[in-house]
C-alpha positions in Angstrom: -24.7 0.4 -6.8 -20.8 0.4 -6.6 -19.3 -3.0 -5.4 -16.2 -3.0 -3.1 -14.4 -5.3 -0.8 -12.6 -5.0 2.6 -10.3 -7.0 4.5 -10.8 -6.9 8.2 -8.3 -8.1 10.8 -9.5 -8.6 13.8 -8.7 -8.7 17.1 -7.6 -12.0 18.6 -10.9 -14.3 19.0 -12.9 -11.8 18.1 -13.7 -12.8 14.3 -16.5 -14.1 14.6 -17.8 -11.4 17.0 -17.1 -9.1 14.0 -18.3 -10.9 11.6 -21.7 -11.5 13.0 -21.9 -8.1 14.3 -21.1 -6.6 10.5 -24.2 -9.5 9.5 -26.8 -8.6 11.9 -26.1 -5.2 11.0 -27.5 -6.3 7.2 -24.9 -3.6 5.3 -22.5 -6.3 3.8 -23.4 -8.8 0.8 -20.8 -11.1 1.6 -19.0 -12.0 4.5 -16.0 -14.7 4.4 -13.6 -16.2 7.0 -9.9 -16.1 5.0 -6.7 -17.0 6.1 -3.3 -15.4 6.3 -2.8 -11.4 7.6 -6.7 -10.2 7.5 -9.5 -12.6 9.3 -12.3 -11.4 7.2 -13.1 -10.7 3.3 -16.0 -8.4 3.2 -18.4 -7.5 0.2 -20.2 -4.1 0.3 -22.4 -2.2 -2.0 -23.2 1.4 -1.9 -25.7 4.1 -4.1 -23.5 5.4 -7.1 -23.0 8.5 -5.1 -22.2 7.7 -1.8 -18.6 8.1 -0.6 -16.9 5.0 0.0 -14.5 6.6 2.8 -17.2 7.9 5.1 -19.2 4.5 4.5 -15.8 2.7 5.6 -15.5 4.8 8.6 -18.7 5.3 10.1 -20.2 1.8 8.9 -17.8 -0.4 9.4 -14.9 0.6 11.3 -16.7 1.0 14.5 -17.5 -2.6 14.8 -15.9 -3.7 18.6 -13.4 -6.1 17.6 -11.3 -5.1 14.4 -7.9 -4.1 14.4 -7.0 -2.8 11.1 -8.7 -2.9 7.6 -8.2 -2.7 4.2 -10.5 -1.6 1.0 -10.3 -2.4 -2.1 -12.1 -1.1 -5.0 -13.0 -3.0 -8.0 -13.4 -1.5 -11.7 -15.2 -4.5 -13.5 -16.6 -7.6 -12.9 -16.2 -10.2 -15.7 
């Protein structure tokens, strides 16, 4: 499984709309509240060979309620 992260940013008063809509939909490990440009930190895991872009876009950027993200890819955990 490949980890990777993204930052959501959410409409106005809608973060926690998001944010329980991306846990009920059981695809994300981790799900955090942050501060500062994005609303949400996001943890994700896919199969080895799945592509992260079409994940992004038909998994999560769908959700009702987010405005823009960001994705960050990790190399190594330590």
């Amino acid at each position: 499984m490949v980890p990777f992260f993204m930052q959501i940013k959410c409409h106005l008063g809608r973060s926690y709309e998001v944010a329980n809509a991306i846990a009920d939909a059981e695809i994300a490990s981790e799900i955090y509240s942050t501060a500062g440009e994005f609303d949400l930190l996001v943890k994700f895991y896919v199969p080895d060979d799945a592509d992260i872009g079409h994940f992004v876009n038909e998994k999560v950027q769908l959700f009702p309620g987010i405005q823009d993200t960001r994705t960050i890819i990790t190399f190594k955990a330590f």
